[in-house]
N, C-alpha and C positions, 0 to 999 in steps of 0.2 A: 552606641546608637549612631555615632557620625560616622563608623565605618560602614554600617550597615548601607546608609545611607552613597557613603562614597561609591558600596558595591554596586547599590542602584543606579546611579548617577552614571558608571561604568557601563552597565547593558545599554542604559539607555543610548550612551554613546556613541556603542555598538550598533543599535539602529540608527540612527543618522547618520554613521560610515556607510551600511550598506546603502544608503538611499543614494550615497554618490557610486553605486560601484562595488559590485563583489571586491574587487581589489584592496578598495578603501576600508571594505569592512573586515578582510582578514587582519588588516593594521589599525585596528580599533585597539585604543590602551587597554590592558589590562595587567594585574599585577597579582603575584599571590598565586594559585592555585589554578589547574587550567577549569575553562569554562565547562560546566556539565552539561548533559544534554538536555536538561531541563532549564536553563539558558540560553538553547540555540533558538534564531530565529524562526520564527514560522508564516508564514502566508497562508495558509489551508485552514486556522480556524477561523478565521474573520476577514480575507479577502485582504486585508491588510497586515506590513509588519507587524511583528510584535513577539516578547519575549515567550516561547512556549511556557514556560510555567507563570505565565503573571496572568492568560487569559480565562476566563470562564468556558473551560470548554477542555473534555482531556484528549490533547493532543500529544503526539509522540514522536521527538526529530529522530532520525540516526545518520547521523553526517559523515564526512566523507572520510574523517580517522576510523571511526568504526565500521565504514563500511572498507578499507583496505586492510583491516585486523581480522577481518571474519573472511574474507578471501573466500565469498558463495559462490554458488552457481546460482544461485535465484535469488530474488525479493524474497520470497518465502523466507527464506534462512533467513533474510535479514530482521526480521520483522515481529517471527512468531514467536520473539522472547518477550513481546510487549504484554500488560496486563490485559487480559481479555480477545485477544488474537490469540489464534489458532491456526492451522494449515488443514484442507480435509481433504483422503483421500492417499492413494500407495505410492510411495515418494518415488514416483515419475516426474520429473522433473517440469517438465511443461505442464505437468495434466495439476498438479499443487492448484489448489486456490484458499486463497485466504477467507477467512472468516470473523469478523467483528462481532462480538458481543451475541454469538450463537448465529448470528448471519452472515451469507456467504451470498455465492452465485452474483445473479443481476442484483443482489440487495447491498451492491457497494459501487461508488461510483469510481471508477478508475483515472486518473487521467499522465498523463508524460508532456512535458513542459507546456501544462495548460490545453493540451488537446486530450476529449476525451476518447476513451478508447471501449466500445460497447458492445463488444461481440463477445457474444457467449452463445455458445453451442454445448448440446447436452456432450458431459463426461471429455469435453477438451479444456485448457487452462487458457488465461485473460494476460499473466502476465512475460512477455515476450522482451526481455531485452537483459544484456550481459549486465549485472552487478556492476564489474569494473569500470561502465561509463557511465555510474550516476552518482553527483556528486555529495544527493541528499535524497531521504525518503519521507514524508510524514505521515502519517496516521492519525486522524480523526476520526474518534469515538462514536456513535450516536450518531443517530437521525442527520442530517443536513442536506436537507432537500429546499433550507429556503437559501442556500450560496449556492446548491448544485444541482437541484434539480432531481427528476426523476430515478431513483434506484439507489437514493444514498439514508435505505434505512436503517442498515448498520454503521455506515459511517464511509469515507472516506479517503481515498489513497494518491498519494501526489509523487508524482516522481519527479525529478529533475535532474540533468546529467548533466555532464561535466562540462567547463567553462574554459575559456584560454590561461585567464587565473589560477586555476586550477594547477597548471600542470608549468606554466614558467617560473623560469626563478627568479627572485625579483629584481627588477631594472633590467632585465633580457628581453629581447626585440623577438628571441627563436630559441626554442628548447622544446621538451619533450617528458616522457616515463618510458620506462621497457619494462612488462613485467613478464617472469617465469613462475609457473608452480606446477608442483603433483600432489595427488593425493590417491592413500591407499586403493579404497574404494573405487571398485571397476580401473584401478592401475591407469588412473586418469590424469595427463597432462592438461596445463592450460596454458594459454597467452596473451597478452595483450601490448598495445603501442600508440601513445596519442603525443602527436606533434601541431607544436602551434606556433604562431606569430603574431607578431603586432607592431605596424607600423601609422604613426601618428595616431589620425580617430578610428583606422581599420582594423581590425583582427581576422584572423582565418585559425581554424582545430579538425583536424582529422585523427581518427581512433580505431583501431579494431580491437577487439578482443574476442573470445573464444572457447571451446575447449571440448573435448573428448573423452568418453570412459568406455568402457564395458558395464555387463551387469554389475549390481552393488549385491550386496552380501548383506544379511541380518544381525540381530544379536545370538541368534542359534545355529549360527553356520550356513544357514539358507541362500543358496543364490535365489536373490528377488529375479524372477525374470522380467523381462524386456523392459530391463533399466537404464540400456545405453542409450549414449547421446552425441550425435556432433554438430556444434553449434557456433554459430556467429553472426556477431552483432557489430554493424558498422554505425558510423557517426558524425556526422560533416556540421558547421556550426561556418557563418561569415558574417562577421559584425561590424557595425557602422556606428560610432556614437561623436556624432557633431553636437559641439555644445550640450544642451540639456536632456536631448533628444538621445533613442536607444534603438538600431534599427537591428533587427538577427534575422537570419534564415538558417531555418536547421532542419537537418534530414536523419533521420535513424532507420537503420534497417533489419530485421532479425533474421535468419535462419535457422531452422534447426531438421535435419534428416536421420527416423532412427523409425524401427520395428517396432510398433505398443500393440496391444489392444484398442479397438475401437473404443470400448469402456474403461480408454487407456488410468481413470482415478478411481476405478475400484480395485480388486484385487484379482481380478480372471485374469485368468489365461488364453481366453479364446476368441474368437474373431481376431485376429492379427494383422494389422496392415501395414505397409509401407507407406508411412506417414512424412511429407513433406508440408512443415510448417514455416509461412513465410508472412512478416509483421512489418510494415511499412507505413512509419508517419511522416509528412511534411509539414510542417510549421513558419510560418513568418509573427513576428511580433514588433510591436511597436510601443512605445513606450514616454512620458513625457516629465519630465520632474525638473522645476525648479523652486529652491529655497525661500526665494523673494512671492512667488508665486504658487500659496498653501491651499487654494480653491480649487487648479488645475491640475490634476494627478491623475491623465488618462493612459491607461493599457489595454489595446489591442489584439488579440491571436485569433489568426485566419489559419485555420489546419485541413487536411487530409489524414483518414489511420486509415486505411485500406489490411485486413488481417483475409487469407487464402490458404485452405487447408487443402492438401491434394490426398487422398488416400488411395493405395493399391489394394485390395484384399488379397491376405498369398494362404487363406484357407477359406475354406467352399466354394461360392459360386465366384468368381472373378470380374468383381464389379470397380470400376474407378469410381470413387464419390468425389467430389469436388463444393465446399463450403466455404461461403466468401459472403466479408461484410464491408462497407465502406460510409465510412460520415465523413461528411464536408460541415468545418461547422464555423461559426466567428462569435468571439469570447468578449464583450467590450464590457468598460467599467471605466466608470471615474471617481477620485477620491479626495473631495474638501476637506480640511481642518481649517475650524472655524472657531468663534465664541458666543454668544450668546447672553449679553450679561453674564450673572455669573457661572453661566454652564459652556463648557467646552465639547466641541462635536466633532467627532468623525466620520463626515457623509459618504456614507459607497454605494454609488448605483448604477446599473447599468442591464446590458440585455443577451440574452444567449439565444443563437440560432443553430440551430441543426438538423441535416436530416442524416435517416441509416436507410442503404440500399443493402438487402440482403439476398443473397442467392445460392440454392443448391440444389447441384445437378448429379443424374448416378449414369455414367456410361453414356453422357452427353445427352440424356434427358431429362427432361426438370423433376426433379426427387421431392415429392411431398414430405418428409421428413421434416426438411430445411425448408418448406416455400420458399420462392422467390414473390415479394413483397417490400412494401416503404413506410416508413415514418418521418412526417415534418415536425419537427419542435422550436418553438417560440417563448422565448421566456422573458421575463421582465423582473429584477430584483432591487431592494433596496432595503439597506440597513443604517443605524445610524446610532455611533458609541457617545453614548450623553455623560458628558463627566460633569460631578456636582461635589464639590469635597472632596471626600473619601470615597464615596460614592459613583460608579459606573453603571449605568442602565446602557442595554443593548436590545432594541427593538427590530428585527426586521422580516419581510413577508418577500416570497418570493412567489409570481404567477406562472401558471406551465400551459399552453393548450397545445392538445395532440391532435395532429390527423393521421391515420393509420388507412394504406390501401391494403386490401387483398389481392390476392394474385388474377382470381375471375374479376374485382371491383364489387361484387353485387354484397358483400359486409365490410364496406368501407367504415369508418365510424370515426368522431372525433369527441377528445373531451375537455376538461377543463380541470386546472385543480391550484389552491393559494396553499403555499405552506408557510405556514411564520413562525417565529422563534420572538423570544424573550428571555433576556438573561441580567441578571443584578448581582453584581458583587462588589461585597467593601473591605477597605484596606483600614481594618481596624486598627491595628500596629502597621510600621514599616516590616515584620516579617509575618504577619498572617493576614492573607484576602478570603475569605467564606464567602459562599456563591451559590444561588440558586436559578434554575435555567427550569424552560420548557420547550421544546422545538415539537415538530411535527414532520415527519417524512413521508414518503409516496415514493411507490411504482408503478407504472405504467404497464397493463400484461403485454408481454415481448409480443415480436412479429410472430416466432414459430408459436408461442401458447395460442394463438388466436386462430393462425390457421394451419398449422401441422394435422397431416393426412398421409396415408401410407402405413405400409406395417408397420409395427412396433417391434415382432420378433412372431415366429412362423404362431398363426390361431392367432392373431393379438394387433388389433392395428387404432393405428391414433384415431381420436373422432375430434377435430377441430370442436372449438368454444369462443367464436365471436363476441360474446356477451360477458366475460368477462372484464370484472369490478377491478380498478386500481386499491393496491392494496395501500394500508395507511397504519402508520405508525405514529404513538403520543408517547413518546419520554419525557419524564420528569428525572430530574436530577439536583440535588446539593452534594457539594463537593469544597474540598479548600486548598488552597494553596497557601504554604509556608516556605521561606526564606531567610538563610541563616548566614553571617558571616565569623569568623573568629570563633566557632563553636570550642576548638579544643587547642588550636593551636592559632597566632593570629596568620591569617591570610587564608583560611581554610573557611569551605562553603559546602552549606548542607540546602540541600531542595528537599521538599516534600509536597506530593499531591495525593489526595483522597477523594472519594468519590463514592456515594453511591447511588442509583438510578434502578427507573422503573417503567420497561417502554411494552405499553400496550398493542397489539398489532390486530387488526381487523383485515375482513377481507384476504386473508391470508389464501395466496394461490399452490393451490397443492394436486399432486401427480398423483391421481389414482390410478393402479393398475388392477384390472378386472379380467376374468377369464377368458371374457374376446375383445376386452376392448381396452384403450387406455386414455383418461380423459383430464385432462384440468379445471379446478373449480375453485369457487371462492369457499370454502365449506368449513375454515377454521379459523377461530381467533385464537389468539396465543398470547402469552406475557412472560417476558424474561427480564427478571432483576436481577443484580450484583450489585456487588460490593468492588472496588479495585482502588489499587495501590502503588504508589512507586515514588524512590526516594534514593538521592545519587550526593555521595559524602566524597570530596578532594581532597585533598591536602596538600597537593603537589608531588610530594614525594610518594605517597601511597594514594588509594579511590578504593569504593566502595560502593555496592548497591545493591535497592532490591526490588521486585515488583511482584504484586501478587493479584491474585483474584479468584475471585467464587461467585458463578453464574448459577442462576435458575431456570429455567423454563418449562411450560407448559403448554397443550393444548386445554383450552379452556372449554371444549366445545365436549372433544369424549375425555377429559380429565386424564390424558397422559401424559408421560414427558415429553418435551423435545428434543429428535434423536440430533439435532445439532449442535447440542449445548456441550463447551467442553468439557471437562474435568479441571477441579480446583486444583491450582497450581499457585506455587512460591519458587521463583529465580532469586538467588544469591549469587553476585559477582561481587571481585575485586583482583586489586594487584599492588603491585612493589615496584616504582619506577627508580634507578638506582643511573640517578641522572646524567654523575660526573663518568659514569660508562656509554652510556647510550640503550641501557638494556632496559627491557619492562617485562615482566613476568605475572600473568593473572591467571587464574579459572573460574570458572562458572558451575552451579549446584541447581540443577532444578528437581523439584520435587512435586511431583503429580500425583493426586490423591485418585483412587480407583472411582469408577464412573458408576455406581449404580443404579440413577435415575437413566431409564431408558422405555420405549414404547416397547409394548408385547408383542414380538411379529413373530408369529412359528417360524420356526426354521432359521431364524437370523439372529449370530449373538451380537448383541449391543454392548455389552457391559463390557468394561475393561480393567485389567487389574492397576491397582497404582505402581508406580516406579520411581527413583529417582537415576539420574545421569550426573558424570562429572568430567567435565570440559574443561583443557588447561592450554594454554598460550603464551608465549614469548616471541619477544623482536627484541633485534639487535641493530641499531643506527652507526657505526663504526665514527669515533672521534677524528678518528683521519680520511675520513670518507663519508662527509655527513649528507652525499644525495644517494647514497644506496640502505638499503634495508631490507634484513634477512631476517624472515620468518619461521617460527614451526607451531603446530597446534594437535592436540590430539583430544576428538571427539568421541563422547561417550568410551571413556576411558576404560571399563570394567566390560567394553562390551552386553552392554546387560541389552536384555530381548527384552521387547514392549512393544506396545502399540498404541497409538492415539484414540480419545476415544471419538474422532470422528471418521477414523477407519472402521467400519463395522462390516466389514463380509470376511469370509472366513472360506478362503479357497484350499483346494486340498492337491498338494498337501500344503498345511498355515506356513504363510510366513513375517515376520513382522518387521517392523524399522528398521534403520539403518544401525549397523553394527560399527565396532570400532575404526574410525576412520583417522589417521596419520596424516599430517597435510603439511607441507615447505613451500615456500615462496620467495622469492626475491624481485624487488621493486631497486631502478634505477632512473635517475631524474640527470637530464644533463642537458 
């Protein structure tokens, strides 16, 4: 029991390091076994620190060891081993979107260090920026529209990238990374370089990283077409921290130039354009923390994401399209810790402003497709963690009003919407918390659902739907968290989370296509429940894990399935750290059960068979060269053919996921 306790007493540590300082917090004690990712901190489910596995709420870090072991090219890769994520769509690399708990599209709120990021256009991707410069990812499950507002019915997605910390070594003033890799698939190089400083309270980081392939290949030998890619992502960060105070400016920028389909995330082949995609955010934040001073805990972010798609057509008619979105938005909060007689609080509240300017033009004239149109958003939040005992109660509501212009003005419209949550969990033992939650999510129907005009495809054109109901989601959820220390050997730590939920969605906005026309309506409710799992065992010299999950969904309305729901899946990883070398040795087992819940659509198969994959990796740290580190990994090792079951079209001739992929790396720090 007192170790269990000392284990606790340790994270908690851990959060007080980082409140002075990523620096401070990578030098938080620890001892025994390394920290799991069920350990790591998070900010994304409660606006404040806190240990992902201790809070009510299934959240998912992958931090910046795992995100340099998996050596992606996307957030996607990184992510979609979580339980209940999924990626949908023909692994085009930009056109990937993620999908929570059978929701994708606008039903996740995206955001890159606290700016959100809200542009979505039909059949293009949301996530724009190199793997290599972010330092951490999280994942929040479920509804959370009353921290984020508008579009977080599935849940929501935090990026944040890399830090001066990061990348110096410690007590250096000026250092750096260099990394190299290839990998089989499309005989693809990559690279990347981030250099930083830090003198007294200034820091400066500069980064590029990158990378290039050809088409990628199947598990049946298939060249996927127009899978290539040449991309790069730059990164500029300049920090100030006088006293308690934390000032940064940060710039990120994406590129990427490559041939897709316009319908670049389904499986055609046709429409083909020269697609230049360019992602640009600017950020300033501000920050305030002192120890002596537990009522004052204000943050700041004033952003720009400006995301510009230019496309060329180089088959039929030769049209330029050009799709552009821009939010300017500022992110404020403050966060008390206080008492209460016997109850202890931690108050967060604060206000989020933004608007999205969006526009698209074909051949320099305004392209109904895309409208050119605005949205203002104002928001107001507040939450507050009631500790009583053993006992945690968490209450809070957030309010949204929209105004939404048209492009004529004459269906201007604006609305209103509160989303609250509630959540209680107790720490019955020092190693099990049981927790039950309720939230409430909302979306907003987008600029183009309301007023998209123009053809759809020759005989078939949009009819705008100003009238258009905010769609709203009720999850209900129990779930538990358990924490282990000295399980089998001493200094060894077992996490375990479970979960299961049941989120109702009304007003569900859905794409009908009709034989001259194509229109969106509120016309479905739906319900998608699961069950999910996930549990990560240390030991130090070995690790271990797993996550699983098995989703449902329905239309409630004609009694069919929902074709977005994935396929039950079980991921098994582990490895062998064989320490006094430098070497660690793992692979990964998943296994996806065939999808036969799918809607009746003639002509289109949905169903998928099941498959499993086996994924195996090694790195090498050299004893006489402990800032270099040489990687290899080999993907889907059996080569086995399959497809997800949120790929559903079936272009001829079929081709499916990605086939066995070979990948080396080398990272140097100096």
């Amino acid at each position: 029991m007192a170790d269990r306790r000392l284990a606790s007493a340790q994270l908690t540590a851990a959060i007080i390091a980082l409140a002075a300082g990523p620096a401070a917090a990578q030098q938080a004690p620890t001892t025994g076994a390394a920290v799991t990712p069920l350990d790591a901190i998070t900010t994304t489910a409660t606006r404040t620190r806190a240990v992902s596995g201790d809070v009510a709420a299934p959240v998912t870090v992958v931090g910046r060891e795992e995100i340099e072991r998996r050596d992606a090219r996307s957030v996607i890769d990184l992510i979609q081993d979580i339980p209940g994520v999924e990626s949908s769509g023909a692994p085009r690399t930009t056109a990937l979107q993620p999908t929570i708990r059978g929701l994708g599209d606008a039903r996740i709120v995206l955001r890159t260090d606290g700016a959100r990021n809200n542009f979505n256009a039909g059949h293009r991707g949301r996530t724009f920026v190199d793997p290599d410069l972010l330092r951490q990812v999280e994942v929040l499950r479920g509804p959370a529209s009353t921290l984020y507002g508008s579009g977080a019915l599935g849940g929501a997605i935090s990026l944040r990238t890399i830090e001066v910390e990061d990348i110096l070594q410690p007590g250096a003033s000026f250092g750096g990374t260099l990394g190299a890799g290839w990998q089989s698939q499309g005989n693809g190089p990559r690279g990347s370089l981030a250099l930083g400083a830090r003198a007294g309270d200034f820091s400066v980081l500069g980064a590029i990283a990158g990378f290039t392939n050809n088409n990628f290949r199947d598990g049946a030998d298939n060249t996927i077409p127009f899978t290539g890619d040449e991309a790069v992502s730059l990164l500029g960060k300049l920090g100030w921290n006088p006293g308690n105070h934390r000032f940064q400016l940060s710039a990120l920028r994406f590129r990427d130039d490559h041939e897709i389909p316009i319908s670049a995330n389904t499986a055609t082949t046709t429409g083909i354009t020269d697609r230049d995609t360019v992602s640009e955010n600017l950020s300033f934040r501000w920050s305030y923390e002192d120890p002596a001073n537990p009522l004052f805990n204000p943050q700041v972010v004033l952003y720009r994401t400006h995301v510009d798609l230019t496309e060329q057509r180089l088959t039929g008619t030769r049209v330029r399209d050009r799709t552009e979105l821009t939010t300017i938005g500022v992110d404020a909060q403050n966060t008390s810790r206080f008492a209460l007689g016997p109850t202890r609080h931690v108050l967060t509240f604060g206000t989020e402003i933004y608007r999205d300017e969006q526009e698209g033009r074909a051949n320099g004239v305004a392209r109904a497709q895309f409208p050119s149109a605005e949205q203002s958003i104002t928001a107001f939040f507040i939450q507050d963690e009631i500790g009583l005992g053993n006992f945690t109660l968490t209450p809070g509501v957030r309010l949204d009003r929209f105004e939404q212009e048209s492009p004529d003005g004459r269906n201007d419209r604006s609305s209103e919407r509160a989303s609250p949550r509630v959540s209680l969990a107790w720490q019955v033992t020092p190693w099990l918390q049981p927790y039950v939650s309720y939230a409430e999510g909302f979306r907003a129907p987008s600029l183009t659902e309301l007023y998209v005009g123009g053809q759809h495809f020759p005989g078939n054109n949009f009819i705008p739907n100003p009238n258009l109901r905010p769609e709203v989601s009720r999850n209900k959820e129990v779930g538990a968290n358990l924490r282990f220390s000295d399980v089998f050997q001493g200094g060894d730590r077992l996490r375990i989370r479970v979960a299961a939920f049941r989120n109702d969605v009304d007003d569900f906005i859905e794409q009908t296509v009709l034989r001259t026309s194509t229109v969106s309506a509120n016309v479905a409710s739906a319900r998608i429940e699961g069950v999910e799992a996930e549990a990560q065992y240390d030991a130090g010299f070995w690790y271990a894990g797993i996550g699983a999950a098995a989703l449902k969904g329905d239309n409630r309305v004609t009694d069919q399935p929902l074709a977005s729901i994935p396929a039950h899946r079980v991921t098994l990883s582990g490895g062998y750290r064989f320490l006094d070398h430098g070497v660690v040795v793992g692979g990964r087992i998943t296994a996806t059960a065939e999808q036969d819940r799918a809607p009746n659509v003639p002509g289109v198969a949905q169903r998928t068979s099941g498959y499993g994959l086996l994924d195996l990796h090694a790195s090498w740290t050299p004893n006489a060269a402990p800032n270099v580190r040489l990687s290899v990994a080999i993907d889907n090792v059996f080569d086995e053919a399959y497809r997800r079951a949120n790929w559903n079209s079936d272009p001829s001739p079929p081709f499916y996921d990605l086939g066995r992929n070979i990948r080396g790396a080398v990272r140097v720090s100096f």
